[in-house]
C-alpha positions in Angstrom: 21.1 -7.7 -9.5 19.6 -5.5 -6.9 16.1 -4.4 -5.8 14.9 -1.1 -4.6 11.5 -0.7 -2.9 9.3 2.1 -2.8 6.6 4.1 -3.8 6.7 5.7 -7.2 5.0 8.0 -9.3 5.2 8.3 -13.3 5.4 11.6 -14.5 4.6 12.8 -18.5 6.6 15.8 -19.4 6.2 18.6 -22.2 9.0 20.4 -22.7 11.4 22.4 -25.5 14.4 20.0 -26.4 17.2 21.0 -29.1 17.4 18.6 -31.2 20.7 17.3 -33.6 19.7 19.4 -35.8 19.5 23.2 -33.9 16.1 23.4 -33.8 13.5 23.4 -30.9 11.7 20.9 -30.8 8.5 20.5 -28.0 8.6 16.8 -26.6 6.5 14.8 -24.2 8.6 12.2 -22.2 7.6 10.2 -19.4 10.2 9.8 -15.9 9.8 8.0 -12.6 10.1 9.2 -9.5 10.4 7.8 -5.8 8.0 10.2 -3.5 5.4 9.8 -1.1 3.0 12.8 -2.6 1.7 13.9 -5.6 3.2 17.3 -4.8 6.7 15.9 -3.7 6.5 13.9 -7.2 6.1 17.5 -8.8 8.6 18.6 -7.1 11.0 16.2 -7.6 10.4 16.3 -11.5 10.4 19.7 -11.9 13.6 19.9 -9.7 15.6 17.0 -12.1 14.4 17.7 -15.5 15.4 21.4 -15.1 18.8 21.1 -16.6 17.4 19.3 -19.7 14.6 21.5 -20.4 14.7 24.6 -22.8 11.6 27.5 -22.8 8.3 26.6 -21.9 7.9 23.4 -19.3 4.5 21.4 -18.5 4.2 18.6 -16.2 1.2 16.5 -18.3 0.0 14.4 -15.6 1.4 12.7 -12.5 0.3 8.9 -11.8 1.1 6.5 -8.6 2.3 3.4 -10.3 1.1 -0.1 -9.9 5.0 -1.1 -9.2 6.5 -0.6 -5.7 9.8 -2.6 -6.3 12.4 -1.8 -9.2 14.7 -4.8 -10.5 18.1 -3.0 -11.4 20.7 -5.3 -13.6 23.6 -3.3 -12.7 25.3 -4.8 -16.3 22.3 -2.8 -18.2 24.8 -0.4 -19.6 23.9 3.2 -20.6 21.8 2.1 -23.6 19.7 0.4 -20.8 16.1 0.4 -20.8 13.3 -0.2 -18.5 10.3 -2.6 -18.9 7.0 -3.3 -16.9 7.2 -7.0 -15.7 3.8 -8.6 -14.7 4.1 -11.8 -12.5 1.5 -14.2 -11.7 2.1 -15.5 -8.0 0.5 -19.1 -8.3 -1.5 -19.5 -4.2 -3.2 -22.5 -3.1 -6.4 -21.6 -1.0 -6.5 -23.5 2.0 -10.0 -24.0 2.5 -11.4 -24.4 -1.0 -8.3 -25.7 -1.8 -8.3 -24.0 -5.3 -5.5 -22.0 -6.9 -5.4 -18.4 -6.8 -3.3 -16.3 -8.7 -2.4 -12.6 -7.6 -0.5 -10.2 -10.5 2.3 -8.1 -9.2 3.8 -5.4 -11.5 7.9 -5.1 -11.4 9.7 -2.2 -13.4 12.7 -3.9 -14.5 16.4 -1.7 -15.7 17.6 -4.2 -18.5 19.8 -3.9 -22.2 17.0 -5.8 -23.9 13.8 -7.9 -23.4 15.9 -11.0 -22.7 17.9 -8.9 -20.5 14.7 -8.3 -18.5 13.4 -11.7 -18.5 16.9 -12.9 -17.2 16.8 -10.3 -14.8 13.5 -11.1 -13.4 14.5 -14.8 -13.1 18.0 -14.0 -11.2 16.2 -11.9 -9.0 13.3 -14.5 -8.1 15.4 -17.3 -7.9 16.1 -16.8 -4.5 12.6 -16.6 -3.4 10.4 -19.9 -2.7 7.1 -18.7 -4.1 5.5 -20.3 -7.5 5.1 -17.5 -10.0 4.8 -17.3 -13.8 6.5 -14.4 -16.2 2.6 -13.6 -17.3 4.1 -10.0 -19.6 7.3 -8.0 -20.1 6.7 -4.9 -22.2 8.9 -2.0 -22.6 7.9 0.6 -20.4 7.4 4.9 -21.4 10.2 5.6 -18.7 12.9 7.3 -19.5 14.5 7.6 -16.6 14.2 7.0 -13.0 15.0 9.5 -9.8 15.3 7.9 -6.4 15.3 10.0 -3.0 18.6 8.6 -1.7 19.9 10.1 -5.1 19.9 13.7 -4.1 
């Protein structure tokens, strides 16, 4: 299991595909992307979705993402799919002496949603903070591009 850290941006497509069949097909598809700007995030998209894209091509919107740290399973496979893990980090105020829980959004690369859950836990095993698993859902993204992949 390994983590990368950064900042990301999730970026909605439009673009001619072929499909099985021959036929063109227009389809919206969402990627991530590691950039620091909304116009280095265009960039970056436009630059690696080129190859896949067919006739007319329309970046739908670009959006910072509430994640800055990516969980990668490297046993995922190519099937592998990527889910938005919400964790509650369980605080203990020390003057009021109440708890206090603070969310923190994950994107997690895993097979399956077991897969994800699992890979959350490996990964915050080795940490000594209380948290809860408060949602895994699978996430739009299709794929993810990170800078030092270039």
């Amino acid at each position: 299991m390994k983590t990368q850290t950064g900042n990301f941006f999730e970026c909605v497509i439009r673009y001619d595909k072929m499909s099985e069949n021959g036929a063109m097909k227009k389809v919206t598809e969402t990627y991530c992307v590691e950039a620091d700007t909304f116009a280095e995030a265009e960039m970056r998209i436009t630059e690696e979705t080129a190859a896949y894209s067919e006739g007319e091509f329309e970046i739908a919107n670009i959006t910072p993402t509430k994640y800055n740290t990516i969980f990668l399973n490297d046993m995922a496979g190519a099937d592998a799919l990527y889910f938005k893990a919400k964790l509650d980090f369980v605080t203990i105020d020390e003057t009021t002496l109440k708890e206090k829980k603070t969310s923190t959004t994950y994107l997690v690369l895993a097979s399956d949603f077991a897969d994800s859950l699992h890979t959350v836990q490996e990964v915050m095993k080795s940490t000594m903070m209380d948290y809860v698993t408060a949602q895994i859902a699978q996430s739009k993204v299709e794929e993810l591009f990170f800078k030092d992949a270039d």
